[in-house]
Legacy VTK file of the C-alpha trace (Angstrom):
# vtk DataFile Version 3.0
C-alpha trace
ASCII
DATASET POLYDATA
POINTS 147 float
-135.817 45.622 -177.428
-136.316 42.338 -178.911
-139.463 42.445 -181.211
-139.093 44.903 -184.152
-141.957 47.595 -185.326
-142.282 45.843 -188.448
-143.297 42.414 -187.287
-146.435 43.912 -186.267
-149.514 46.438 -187.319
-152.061 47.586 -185.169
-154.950 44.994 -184.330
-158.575 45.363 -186.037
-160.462 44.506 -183.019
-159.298 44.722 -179.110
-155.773 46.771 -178.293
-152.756 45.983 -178.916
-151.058 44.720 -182.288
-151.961 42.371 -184.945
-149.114 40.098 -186.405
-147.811 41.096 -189.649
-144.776 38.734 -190.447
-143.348 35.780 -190.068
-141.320 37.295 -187.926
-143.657 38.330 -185.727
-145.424 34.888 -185.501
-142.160 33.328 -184.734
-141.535 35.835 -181.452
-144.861 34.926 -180.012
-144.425 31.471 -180.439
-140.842 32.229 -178.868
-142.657 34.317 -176.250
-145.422 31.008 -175.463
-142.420 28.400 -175.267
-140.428 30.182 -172.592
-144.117 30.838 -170.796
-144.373 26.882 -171.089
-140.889 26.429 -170.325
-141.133 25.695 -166.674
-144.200 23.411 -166.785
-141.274 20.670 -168.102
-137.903 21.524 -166.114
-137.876 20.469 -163.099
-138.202 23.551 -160.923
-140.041 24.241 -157.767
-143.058 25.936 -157.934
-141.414 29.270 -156.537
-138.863 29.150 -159.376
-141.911 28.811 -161.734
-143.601 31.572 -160.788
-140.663 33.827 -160.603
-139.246 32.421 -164.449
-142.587 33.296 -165.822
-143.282 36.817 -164.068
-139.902 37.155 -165.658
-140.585 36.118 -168.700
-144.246 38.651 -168.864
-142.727 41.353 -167.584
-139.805 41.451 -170.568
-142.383 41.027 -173.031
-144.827 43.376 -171.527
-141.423 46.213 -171.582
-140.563 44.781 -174.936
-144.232 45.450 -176.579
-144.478 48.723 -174.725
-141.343 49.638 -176.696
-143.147 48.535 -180.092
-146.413 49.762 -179.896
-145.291 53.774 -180.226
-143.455 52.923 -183.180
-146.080 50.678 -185.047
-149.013 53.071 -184.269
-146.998 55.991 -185.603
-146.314 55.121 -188.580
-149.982 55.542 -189.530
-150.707 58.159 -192.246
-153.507 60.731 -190.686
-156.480 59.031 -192.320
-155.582 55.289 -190.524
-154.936 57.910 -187.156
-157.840 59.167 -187.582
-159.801 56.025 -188.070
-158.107 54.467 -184.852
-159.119 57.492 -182.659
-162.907 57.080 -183.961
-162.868 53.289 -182.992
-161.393 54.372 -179.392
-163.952 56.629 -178.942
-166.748 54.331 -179.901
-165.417 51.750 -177.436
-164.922 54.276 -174.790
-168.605 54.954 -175.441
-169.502 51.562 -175.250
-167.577 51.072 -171.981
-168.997 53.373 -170.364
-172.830 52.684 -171.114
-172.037 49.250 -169.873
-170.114 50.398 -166.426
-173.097 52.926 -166.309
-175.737 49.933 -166.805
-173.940 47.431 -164.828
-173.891 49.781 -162.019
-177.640 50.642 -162.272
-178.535 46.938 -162.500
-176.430 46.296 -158.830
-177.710 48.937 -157.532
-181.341 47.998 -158.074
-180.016 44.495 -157.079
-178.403 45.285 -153.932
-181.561 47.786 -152.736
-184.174 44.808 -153.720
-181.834 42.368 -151.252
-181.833 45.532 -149.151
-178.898 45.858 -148.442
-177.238 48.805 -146.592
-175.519 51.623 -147.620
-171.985 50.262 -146.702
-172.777 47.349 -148.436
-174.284 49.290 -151.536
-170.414 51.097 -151.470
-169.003 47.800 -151.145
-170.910 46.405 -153.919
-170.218 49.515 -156.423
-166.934 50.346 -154.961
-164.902 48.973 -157.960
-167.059 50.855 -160.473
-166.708 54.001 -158.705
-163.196 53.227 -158.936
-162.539 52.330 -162.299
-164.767 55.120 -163.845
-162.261 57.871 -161.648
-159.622 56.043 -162.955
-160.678 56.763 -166.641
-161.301 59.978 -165.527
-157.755 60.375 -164.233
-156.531 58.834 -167.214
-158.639 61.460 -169.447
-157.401 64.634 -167.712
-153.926 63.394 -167.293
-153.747 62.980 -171.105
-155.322 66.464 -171.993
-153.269 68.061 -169.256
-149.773 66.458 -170.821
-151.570 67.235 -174.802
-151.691 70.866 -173.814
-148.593 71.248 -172.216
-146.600 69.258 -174.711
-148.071 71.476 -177.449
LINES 1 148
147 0 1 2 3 4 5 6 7 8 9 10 11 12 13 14 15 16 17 18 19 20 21 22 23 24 25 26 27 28 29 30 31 32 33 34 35 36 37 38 39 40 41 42 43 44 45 46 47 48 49 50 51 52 53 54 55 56 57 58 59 60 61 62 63 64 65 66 67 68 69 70 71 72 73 74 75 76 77 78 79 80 81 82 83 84 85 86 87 88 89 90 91 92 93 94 95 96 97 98 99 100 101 102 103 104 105 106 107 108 109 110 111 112 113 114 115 116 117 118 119 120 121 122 123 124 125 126 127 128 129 130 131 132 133 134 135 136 137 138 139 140 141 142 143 144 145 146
């Protein structure tokens, strides 16, 4: 692990975590130099690609590592506070995928299209809402049996 817990807090708005130190300003601007790192060697455009999949997936381990220990050193008041603002967004997300999909479906039936291309259209909604779904039950289900 390269970033420490204390470099960061959790972020106000979006996911992930806010920057709290110098510290932790210094490893993202570490992080962005070795992303633009390639763009001035001279490498082929293979070796590019490969340096900065590199490169994200280190950082994407590394903050993986962090987050756990940054959100859980909130007192139960901040915890509670975060859960709230999940579920609002959750809420939010899933009016939208919920109007989204009712506004291509209406689309796709005035074009009238058929049903295959209806599925086709919708597909990735259908998809993504049974993969929140997934994600839902597989957290209760783990919840319970941890506890």
């Amino acid at each position: 692990m390269l970033a420490k817990a204390e470099w960061f807090c959790p972020r106000k708005f979006g996911w992930g975590m806010g920057i709290k130190s110098w510290q932790g300003v210094a490893y993202i601007l570490g992080v962005m130099a070795l992303f633009l790192l390639p763009g001035i060697l001279p490498m082929s455009g293979d070796m590019r690609l490969a340096f900065m999949v590199l490169v994200a997936m280190v950082f994407t381990i590394d903050m993986l590592m962090v987050m756990p220990k940054v959100y859980s050193k909130l007192d139960e008041r901040e915890q509670k506070h975060q859960l709230i603002a999940e579920r609002n967004a959750s809420f939010v997300a899933v009016i939208f995928l919920v109007g989204y999909g009712a506004y291509a479906a209406a689309a796709l039936t005035a074009k009238g299209a058929s049903q295959a291309e209806m599925m086709a259209g919708l597909g990735p909604l259908i998809v993504l809402a049974l993969c929140m779904a997934a994600a839902k039950g597989g957290t209760l289900m783990w919840l319970e049996h941890k506890s």
